[in-house]
Backbone bond lengths (Angstrom), bond angles and torsions (degrees), N, CA, C in turn:
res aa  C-N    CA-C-N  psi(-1)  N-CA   C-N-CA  omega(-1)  CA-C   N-CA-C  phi
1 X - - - 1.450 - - 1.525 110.92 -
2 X 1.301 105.66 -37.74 1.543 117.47 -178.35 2.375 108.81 -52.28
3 X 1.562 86.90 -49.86 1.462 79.16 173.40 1.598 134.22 -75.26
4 X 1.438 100.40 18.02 1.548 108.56 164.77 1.288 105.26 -85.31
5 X 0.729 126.83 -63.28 1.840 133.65 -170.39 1.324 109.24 -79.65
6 X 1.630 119.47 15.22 1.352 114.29 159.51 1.645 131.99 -44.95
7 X 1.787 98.24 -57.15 1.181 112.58 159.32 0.854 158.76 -64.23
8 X 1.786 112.71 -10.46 1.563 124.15 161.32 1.763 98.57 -83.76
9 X 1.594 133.48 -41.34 0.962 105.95 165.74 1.446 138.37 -74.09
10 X 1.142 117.48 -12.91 1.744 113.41 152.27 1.066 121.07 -68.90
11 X 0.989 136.90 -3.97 1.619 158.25 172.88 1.708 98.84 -83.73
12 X 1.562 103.94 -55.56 2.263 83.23 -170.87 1.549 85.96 -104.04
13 X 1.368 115.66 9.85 2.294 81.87 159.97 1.929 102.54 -96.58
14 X 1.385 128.25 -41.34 1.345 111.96 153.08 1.830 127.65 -37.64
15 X 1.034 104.52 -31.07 1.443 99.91 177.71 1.366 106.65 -94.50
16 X 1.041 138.54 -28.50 2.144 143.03 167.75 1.348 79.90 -54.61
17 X 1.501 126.12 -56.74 1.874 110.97 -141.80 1.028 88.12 -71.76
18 X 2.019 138.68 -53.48 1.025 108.12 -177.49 1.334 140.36 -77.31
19 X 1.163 124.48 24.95 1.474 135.05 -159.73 1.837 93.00 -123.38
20 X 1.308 122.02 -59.35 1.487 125.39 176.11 1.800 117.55 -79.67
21 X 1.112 102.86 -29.56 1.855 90.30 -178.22 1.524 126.38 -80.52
22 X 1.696 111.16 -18.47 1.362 113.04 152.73 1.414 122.24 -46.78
23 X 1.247 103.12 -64.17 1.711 133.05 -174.79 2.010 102.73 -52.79
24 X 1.564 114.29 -43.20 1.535 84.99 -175.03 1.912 91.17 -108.66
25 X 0.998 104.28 33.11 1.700 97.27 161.33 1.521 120.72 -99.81
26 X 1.566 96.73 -36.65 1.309 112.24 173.13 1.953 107.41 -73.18
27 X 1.082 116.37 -37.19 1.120 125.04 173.27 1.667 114.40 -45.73
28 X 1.458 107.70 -76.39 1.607 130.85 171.41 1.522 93.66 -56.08
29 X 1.364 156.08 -89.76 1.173 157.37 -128.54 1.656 102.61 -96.16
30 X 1.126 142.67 32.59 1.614 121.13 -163.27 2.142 69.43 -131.62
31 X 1.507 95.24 159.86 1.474 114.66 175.78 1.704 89.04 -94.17
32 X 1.806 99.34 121.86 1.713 87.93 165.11 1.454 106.19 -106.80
33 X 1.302 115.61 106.17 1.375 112.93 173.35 2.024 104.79 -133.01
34 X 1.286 96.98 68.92 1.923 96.08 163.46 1.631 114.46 -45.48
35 X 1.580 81.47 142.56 1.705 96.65 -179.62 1.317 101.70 -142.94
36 X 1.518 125.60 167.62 1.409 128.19 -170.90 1.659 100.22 -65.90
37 X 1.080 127.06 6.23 1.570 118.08 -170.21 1.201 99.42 -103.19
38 X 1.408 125.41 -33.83 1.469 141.41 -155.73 1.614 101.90 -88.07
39 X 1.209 114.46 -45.43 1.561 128.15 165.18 1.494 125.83 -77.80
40 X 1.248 111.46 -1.96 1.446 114.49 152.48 1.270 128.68 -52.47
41 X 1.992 118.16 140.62 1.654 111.87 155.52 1.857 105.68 -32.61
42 X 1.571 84.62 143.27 1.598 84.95 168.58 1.789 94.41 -146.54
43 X 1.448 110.62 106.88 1.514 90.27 178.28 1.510 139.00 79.14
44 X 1.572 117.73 -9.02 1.238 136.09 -148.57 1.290 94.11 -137.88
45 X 1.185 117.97 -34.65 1.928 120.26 175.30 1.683 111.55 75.48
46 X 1.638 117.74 26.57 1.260 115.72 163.74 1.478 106.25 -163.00
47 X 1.369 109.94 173.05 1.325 97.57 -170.61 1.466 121.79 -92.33
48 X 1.384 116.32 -178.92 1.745 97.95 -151.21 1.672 97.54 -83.72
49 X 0.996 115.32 -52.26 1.370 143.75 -139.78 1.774 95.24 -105.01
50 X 1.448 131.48 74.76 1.582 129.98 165.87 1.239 123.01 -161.67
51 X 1.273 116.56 -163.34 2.120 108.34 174.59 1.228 115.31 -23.87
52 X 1.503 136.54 145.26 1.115 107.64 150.25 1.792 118.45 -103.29
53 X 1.065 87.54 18.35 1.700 102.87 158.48 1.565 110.86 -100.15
54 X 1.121 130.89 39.49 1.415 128.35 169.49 2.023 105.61 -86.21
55 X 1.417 97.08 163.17 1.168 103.38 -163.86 1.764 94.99 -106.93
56 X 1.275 114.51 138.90 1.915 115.30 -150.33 1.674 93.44 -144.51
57 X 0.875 120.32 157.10 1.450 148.33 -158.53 1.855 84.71 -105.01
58 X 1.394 110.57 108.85 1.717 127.39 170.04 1.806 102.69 -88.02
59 X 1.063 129.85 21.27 1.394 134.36 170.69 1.828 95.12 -73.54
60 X 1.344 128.58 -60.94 1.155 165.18 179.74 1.648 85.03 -17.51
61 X 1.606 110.69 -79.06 1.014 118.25 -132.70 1.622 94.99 -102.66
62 X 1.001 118.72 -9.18 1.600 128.95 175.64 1.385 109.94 -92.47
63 X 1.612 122.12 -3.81 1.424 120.19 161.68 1.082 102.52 -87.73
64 X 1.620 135.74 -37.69 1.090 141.40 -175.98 1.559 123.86 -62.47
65 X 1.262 83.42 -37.74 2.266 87.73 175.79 1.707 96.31 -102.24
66 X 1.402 119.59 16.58 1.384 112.60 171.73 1.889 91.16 -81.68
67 X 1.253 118.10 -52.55 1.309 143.77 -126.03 1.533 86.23 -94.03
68 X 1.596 125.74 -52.18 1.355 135.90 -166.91 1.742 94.75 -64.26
69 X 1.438 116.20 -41.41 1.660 116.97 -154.52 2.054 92.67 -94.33
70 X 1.234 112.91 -30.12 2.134 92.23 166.40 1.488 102.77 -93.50
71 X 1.432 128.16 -25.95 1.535 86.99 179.17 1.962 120.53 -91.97
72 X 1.411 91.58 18.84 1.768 92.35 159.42 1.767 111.91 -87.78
73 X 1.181 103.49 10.35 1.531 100.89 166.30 0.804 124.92 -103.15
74 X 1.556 127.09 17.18 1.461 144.55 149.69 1.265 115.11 -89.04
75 X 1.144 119.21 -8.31 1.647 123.60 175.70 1.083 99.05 -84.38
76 X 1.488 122.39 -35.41 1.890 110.73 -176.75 1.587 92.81 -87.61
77 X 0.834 128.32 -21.03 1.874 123.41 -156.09 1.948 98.54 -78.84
78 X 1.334 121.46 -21.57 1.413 119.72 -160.69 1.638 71.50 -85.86
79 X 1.581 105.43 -84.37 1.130 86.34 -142.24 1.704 139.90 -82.57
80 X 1.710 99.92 21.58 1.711 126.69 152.82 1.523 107.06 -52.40
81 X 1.380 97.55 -55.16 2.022 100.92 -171.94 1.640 117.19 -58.98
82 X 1.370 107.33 -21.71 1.659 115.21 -164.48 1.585 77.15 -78.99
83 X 0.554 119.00 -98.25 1.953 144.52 179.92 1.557 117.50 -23.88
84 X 1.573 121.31 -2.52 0.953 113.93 -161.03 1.602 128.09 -90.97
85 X 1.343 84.40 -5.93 1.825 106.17 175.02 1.765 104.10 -71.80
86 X 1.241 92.50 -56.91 1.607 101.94 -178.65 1.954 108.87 -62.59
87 X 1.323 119.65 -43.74 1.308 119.63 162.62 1.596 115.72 -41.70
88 X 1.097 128.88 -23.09 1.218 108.02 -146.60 1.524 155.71 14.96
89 X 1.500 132.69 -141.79 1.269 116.64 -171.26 1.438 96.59 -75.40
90 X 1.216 153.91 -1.48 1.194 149.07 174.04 1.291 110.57 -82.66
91 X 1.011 118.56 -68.12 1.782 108.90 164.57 1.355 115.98 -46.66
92 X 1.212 137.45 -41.00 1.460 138.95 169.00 1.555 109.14 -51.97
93 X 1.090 120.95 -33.39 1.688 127.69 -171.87 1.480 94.31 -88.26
94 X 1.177 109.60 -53.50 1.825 108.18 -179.17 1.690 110.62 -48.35
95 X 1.603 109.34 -51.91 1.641 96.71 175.48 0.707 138.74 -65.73
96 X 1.803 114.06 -29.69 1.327 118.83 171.77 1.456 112.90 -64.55
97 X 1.142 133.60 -5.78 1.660 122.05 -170.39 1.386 93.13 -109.53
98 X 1.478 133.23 -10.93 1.395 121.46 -176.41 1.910 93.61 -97.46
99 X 1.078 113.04 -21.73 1.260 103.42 -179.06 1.790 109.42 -94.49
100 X 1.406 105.26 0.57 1.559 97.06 175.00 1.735 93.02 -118.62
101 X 1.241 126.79 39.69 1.712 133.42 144.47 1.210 90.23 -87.22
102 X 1.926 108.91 -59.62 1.651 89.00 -134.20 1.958 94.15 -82.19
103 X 1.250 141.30 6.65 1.333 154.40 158.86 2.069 95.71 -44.36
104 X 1.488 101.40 -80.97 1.473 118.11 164.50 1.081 111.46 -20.81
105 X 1.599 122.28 -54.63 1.435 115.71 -157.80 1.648 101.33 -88.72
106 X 1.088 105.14 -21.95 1.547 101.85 -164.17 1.755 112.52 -95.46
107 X 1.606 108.50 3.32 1.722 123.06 178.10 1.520 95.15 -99.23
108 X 1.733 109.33 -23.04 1.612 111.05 -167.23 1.703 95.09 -75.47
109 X 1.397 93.96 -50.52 1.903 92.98 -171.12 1.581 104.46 -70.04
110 X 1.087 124.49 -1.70 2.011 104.13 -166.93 1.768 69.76 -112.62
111 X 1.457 141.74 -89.64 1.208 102.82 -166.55 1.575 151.23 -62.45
112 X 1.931 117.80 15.68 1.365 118.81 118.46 0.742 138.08 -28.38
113 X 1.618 135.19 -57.40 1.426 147.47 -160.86 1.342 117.44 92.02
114 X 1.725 108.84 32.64 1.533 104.90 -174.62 1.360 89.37 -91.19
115 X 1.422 147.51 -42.16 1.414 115.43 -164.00 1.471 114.51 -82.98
116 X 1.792 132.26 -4.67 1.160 141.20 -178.82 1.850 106.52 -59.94
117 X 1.135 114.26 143.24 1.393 126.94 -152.40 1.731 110.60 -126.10
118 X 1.533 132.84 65.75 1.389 122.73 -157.59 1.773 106.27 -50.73
């Protein structure tokens, strides 16, 4: 019985090795020597290391769940297209109305001014 499930477990220890042996090579083998350059904002628009009651610019993080919430509409879009013969015009009508919300939502947020950038 054991050699049925050989292959799903050679399957998640190849995927651990590649997921953990980058991570403690770079770990064990990387020079740790921080410097004020290395501990700089990078991209994030505050500094790394302070209050964590500081007061922070939400532009940051509202591009970020802009960006997380349209490109999950490629997660439905792959696998609509595989399937879409078998969907027929009903599935075709179904995407088009989920893709003309998120159209709506995304004319609602750019004329807000959430994706505008001072």
């Amino acid at each position: 019985m054991l050699e049925n499930y050989f292959p799903i477990l050679l399957f998640i220890l190849v995927g651990l090795g590649f997921g953990v042996v980058p991570m403690l090579a770079g770990w064990l083998l990387a020079p740790h020597r921080p410097d004020a350059e290395k501990q700089s904002p990078y991209e994030c628009g505050f500094e790394a290391f302070e209050d964590a009651r500081m007061q922070f610019d939400v532009r940051y993080y509202l591009v970020a769940i802009l960006f997380i919430l349209f490109d999950l509409e490629i997660a439905f879009l792959f696998p609509w297209a595989v399937v879409l013969e078998e969907l027929g015009m009903f599935g075709f009508v179904s995407m088009m109305i989920f893709l003309g919300i998120l159209v709506v939502g995304f004319v609602y947020e750019w004329m807000k001014g959430a994706l505008d950038w001072e």
